[in-house]
C-alpha positions in Angstrom: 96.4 98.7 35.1 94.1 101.6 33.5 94.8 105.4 34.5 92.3 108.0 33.2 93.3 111.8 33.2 89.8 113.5 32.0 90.0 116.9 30.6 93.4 117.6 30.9 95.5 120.3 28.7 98.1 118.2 27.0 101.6 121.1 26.2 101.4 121.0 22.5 97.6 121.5 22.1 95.0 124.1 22.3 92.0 122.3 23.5 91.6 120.0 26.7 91.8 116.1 26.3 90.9 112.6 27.9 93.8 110.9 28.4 94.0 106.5 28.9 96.9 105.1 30.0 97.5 101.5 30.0 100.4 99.9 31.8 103.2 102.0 30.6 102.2 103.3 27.4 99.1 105.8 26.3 96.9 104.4 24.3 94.4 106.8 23.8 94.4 110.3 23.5 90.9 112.0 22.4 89.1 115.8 22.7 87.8 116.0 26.7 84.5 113.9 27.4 85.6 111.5 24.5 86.6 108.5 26.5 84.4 106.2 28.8 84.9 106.3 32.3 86.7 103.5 33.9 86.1 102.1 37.3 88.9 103.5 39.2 92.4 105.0 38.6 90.6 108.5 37.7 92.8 112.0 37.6 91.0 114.9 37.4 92.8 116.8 34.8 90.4 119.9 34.8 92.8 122.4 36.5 96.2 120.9 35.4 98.5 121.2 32.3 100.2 118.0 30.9 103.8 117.9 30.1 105.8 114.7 29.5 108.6 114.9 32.1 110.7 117.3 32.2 114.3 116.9 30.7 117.2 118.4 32.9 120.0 118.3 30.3 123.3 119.7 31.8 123.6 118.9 35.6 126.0 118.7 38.1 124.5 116.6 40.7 127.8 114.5 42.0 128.8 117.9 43.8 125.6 120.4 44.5 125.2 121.6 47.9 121.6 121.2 48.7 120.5 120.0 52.0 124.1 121.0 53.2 125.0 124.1 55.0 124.8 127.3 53.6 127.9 128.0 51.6 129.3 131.6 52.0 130.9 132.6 49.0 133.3 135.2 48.6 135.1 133.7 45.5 135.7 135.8 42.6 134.6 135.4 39.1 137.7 133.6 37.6 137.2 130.0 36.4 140.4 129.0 37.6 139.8 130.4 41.2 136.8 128.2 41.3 137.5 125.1 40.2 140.9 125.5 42.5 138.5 125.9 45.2 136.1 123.4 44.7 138.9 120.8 43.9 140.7 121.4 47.3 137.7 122.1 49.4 135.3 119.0 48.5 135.7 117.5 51.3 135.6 120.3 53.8 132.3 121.4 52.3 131.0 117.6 53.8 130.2 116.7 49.8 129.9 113.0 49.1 128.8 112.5 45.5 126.7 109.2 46.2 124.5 111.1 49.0 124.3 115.0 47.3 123.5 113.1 43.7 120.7 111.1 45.8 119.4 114.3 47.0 119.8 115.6 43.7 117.4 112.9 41.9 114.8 112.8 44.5 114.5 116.6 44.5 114.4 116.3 40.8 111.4 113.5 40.5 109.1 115.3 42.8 109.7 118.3 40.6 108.4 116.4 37.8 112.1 115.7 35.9 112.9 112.2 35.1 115.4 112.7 32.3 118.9 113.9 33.5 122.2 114.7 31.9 124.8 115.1 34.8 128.2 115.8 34.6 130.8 114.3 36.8 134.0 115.5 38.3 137.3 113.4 37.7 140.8 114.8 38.7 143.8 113.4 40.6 142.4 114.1 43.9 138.8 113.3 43.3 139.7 110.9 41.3 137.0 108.0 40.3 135.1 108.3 43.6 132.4 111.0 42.1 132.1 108.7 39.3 131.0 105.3 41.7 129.0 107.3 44.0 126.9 109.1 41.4 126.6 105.5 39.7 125.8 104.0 43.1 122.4 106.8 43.2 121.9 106.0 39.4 121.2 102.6 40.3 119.4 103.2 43.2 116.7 105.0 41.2 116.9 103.2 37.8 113.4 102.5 38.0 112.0 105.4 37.9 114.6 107.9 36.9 116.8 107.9 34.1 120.7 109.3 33.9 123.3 109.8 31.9 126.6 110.8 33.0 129.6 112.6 31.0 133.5 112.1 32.4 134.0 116.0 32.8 138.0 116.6 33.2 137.0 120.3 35.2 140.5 121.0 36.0 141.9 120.0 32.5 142.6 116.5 30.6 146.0 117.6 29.2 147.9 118.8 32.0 148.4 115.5 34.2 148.4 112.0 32.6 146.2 110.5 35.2 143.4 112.6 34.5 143.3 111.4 31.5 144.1 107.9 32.6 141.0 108.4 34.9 138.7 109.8 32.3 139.5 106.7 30.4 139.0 104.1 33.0 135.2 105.8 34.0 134.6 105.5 30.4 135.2 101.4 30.6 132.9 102.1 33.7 130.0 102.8 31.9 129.9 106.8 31.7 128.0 107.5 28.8 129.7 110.6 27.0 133.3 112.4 26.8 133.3 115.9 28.7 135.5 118.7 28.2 136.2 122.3 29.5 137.4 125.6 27.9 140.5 124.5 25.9 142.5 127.6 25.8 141.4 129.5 29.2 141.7 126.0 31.4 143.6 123.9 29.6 146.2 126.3 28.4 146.4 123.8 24.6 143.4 124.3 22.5 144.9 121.8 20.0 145.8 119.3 22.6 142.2 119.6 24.7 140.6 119.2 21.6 142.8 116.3 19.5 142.4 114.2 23.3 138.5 114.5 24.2 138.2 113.4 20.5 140.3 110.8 20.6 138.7 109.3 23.3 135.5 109.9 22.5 136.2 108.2 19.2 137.7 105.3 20.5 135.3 104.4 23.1 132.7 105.2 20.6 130.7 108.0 22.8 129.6 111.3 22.3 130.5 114.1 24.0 129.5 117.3 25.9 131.9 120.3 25.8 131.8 123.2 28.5 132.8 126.4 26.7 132.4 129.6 28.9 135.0 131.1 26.3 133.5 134.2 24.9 134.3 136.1 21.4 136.8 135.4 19.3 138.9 133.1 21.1 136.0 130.9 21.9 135.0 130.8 18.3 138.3 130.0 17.3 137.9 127.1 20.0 134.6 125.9 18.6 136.1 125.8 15.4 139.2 123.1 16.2 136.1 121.1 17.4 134.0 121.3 14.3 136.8 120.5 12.3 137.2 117.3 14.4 133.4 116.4 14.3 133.9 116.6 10.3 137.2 114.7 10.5 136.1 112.0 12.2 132.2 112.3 10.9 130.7 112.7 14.1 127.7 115.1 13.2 125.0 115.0 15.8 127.6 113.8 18.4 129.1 117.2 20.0 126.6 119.0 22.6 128.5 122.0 24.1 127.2 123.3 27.4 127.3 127.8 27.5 128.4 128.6 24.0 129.6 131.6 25.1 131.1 132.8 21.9 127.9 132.1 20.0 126.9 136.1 20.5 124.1 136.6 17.4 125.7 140.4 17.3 129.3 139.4 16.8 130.7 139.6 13.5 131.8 136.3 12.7 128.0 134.6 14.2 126.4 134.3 11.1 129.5 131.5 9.6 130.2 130.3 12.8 126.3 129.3 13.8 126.0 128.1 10.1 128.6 125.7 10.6 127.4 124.6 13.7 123.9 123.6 12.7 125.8 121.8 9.4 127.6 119.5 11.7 124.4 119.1 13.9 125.9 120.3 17.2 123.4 121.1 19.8 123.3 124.0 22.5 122.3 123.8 25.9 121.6 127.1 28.2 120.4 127.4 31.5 119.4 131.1 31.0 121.9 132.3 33.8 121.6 136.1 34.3 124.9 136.2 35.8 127.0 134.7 33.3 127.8 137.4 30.3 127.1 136.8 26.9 124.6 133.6 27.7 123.5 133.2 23.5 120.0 134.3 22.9 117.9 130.6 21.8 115.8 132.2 19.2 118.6 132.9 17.0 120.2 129.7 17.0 117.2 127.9 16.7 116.3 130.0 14.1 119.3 128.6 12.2 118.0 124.8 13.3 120.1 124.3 16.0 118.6 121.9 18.5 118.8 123.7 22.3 117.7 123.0 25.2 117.5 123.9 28.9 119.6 122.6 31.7 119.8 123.8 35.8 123.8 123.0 35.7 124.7 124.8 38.8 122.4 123.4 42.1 123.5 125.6 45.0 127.0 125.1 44.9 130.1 126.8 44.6 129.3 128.4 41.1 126.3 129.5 42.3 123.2 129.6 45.2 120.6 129.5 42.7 118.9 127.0 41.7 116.1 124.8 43.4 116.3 121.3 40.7 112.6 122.3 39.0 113.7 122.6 35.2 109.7 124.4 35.4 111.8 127.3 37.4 114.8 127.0 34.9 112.5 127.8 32.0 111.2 131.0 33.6 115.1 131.9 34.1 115.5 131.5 30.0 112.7 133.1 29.6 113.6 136.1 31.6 117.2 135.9 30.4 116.0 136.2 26.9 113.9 138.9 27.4 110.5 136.7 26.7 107.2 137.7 27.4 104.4 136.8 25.0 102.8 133.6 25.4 104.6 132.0 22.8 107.5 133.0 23.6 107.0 131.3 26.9 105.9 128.0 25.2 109.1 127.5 23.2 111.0 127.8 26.8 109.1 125.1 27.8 110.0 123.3 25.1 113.6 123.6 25.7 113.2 121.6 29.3 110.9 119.0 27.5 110.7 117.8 24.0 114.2 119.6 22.8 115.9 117.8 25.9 114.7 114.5 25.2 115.5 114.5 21.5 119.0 115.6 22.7 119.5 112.8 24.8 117.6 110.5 22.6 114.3 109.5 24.8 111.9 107.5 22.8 108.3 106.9 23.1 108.7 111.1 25.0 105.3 112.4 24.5 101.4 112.7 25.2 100.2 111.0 22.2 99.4 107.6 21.5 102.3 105.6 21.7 104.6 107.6 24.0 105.0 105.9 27.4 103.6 107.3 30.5 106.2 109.6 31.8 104.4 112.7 32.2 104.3 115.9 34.8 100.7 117.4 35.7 101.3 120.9 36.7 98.4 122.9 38.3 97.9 125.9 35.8 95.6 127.0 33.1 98.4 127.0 30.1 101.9 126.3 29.3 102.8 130.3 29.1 101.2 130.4 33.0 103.0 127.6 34.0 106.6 128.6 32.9 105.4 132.5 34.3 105.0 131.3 38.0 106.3 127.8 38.2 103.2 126.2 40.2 104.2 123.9 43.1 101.1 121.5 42.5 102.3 119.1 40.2 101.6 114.9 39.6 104.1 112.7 38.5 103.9 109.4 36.5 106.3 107.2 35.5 105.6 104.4 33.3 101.5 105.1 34.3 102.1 105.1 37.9 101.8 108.0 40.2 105.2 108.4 41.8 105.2 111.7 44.0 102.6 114.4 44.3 103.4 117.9 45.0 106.7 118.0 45.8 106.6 114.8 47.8 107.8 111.3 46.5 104.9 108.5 47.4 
């Protein structure tokens, strides 16, 4: 099958193209007006910008509250408060990881994201059941949507052995990557936290995604036990950490620390949150050649009521939160939730040139820097050259 999107604005490029698709790949991609017609299968690209899908790369969809009542929060800003909360309230809240992650990933595609990163909860009372009903959703979309999952001890690895015992048997399950939280201010054992996620993470050969709300020096002093580990056991281009708190451009000690990170290739992913203090600012790390990119993590949940699952929205939010306002400024945040996403989760063929496969996101706009500015609810979605949901609806 032949798709034709005439006159369309591809992200990366200045002037409007014809675009041919053929089954799942695109095999042509010329200046608008350059390719023949073809008899049906048409998309009028005229209006529209062309992004390949968007990239969500730091979810939580195995506990968000959309579609559910609305939560009234009156929790205070403490971690620990929170994840005490959320631990002992899961059920009350009616959240059942196979149905809210199902929600999740059909809210995502009709946004236009079809690249995810989620994290999933496992503790002693949760226990693996987060991890089978997410996998249960993954499944249930794996033609058209694409998941990975990281074992994410939220209450600590260290402190109970069947956490860990838990963590280890959802890695034999198939989760793809080792999670971690804040090893001093949750887990109470910086050197332990770290010497165990890297333990495991080097034995079941995975890589692994750190949350680190840690901020100054005792997050940088945190980050660095892990960077020594990536060096020890030579796992460059294998650590991700979520927030990066402690990687303030203004501080002191940024200019070795963010060195050191970029040497061992450790990538940063922000969801611009406005709430959360010292959020790092993108253009200095990238600056250093640090690979970030964008992810919604909270969906409406008990962290936070914001968020609707359009990484298109997310980008305005790190644009706004890093003060962004020229139009290039406004293209690099959509890069973050695009081509910066999929190199960090390692998508191939992720494009609109010839050769990438047809997993794309038409948004009604006349530029990038528009789109990103007011986050335009007319959108098409392809996947693998096939029209899969049209503004906001899933055919």
């Amino acid at each position: 099958m032949k798709t034709l999107i005439k006159n369309i604005l591809p992200q990366r490029e200045k002037e409007r193209h014809d675009i041919l698709i053929e089954g799942s790949y695109i095999v042509e991609a010329r200046p608008a007006g350059s390719i023949a017609e073809i008899n049906n299968n048409i998309i009028d690209g005229t209006d529209y910008v062309l992004f390949p899908a968007f990239v969500d790369a730091h979810s939580h969809s195995d506990k968000t509250m959309l579609g559910l009542e609305w939560f009234n929060n009156t929790l205070s800003d403490r971690i620990a408060e929170r994840i005490s909360f959320e631990r002992t309230n899961r059920k009350n809240l009616g959240i059942d990881s196979y149905v809210q992650a199902k929600r999740a990933i059909s809210l995502a595609i009709a946004n236009g994201t079809l690249f995810m990163r989620s994290h999933v909860d496992i503790d002693p009372l949760v226990k693996l059941s987060g991890v089978e009903g997410i996998m249960q959703a993954r499944q249930e979309f794996a033609d058209i949507f694409d998941l990975q999952l990281v074992a994410f001890p939220q209450s600590g690895i260290v402190r109970d052995i069947e956490t860990y015992e838990l963590i280890e048997r959802s890695l034999l399950m198939g989760v793809d990557l080792m999670g971690g939280i804040d090893p001093a201010v949750v887990e109470r054992d910086p050197k332990g936290s770290v010497d165990t996620i890297f333990e495991l993470a080097h034995k079941h050969g995975v890589s692994l995604d750190v949350h680190l709300h840690e901020r100054g020096e005792l997050g940088a002093f945190d980050l660095e036990l892990m960077l020594e580990k990536v060096e020890a056991y030579e796992m460059q281009g294998m650590l991700t950490i979520s927030h990066g708190l402690c990687l303030d451009h203004r501080s002191d000690y940024y200019e070795d620390l963010s060195d050191r990170v970029a040497k061992c290739n450790v990538s940063i992913i922000t969801g611009g949150q406005a709430y959360i203090p010292s959020i790092p600012m993108v253009k200095p790390l990238i600056e250093k050649g640090i690979l970030v990119a964008g992810g919604n993590d909270s969906l409406r949940d008990v962290w936070s009521p914001y968020g609707t699952g359009d990484m298109l929205e997310r980008a305005q939010f790190i644009a706004m939160r890093n003060l962004f306002r020229r139009d290039d400024d406004l293209n690099l945040a959509a890069e973050l939730v695009t081509y910066n996403g999929a190199k960090l989760l390692g998508i191939e063929n992720y494009g609109t040139d010839v050769g990438d496969k047809a997993n794309l996101t038409l948004v009604r706009g006349r530029n990038v820097a528009e789109c990103v500015a007011t986050s335009p609810t007319d959108r098409i979605v392809i996947r693998n050259g096939k029209v899969i949901a049209t503004n906001g609806e899933l055919n």
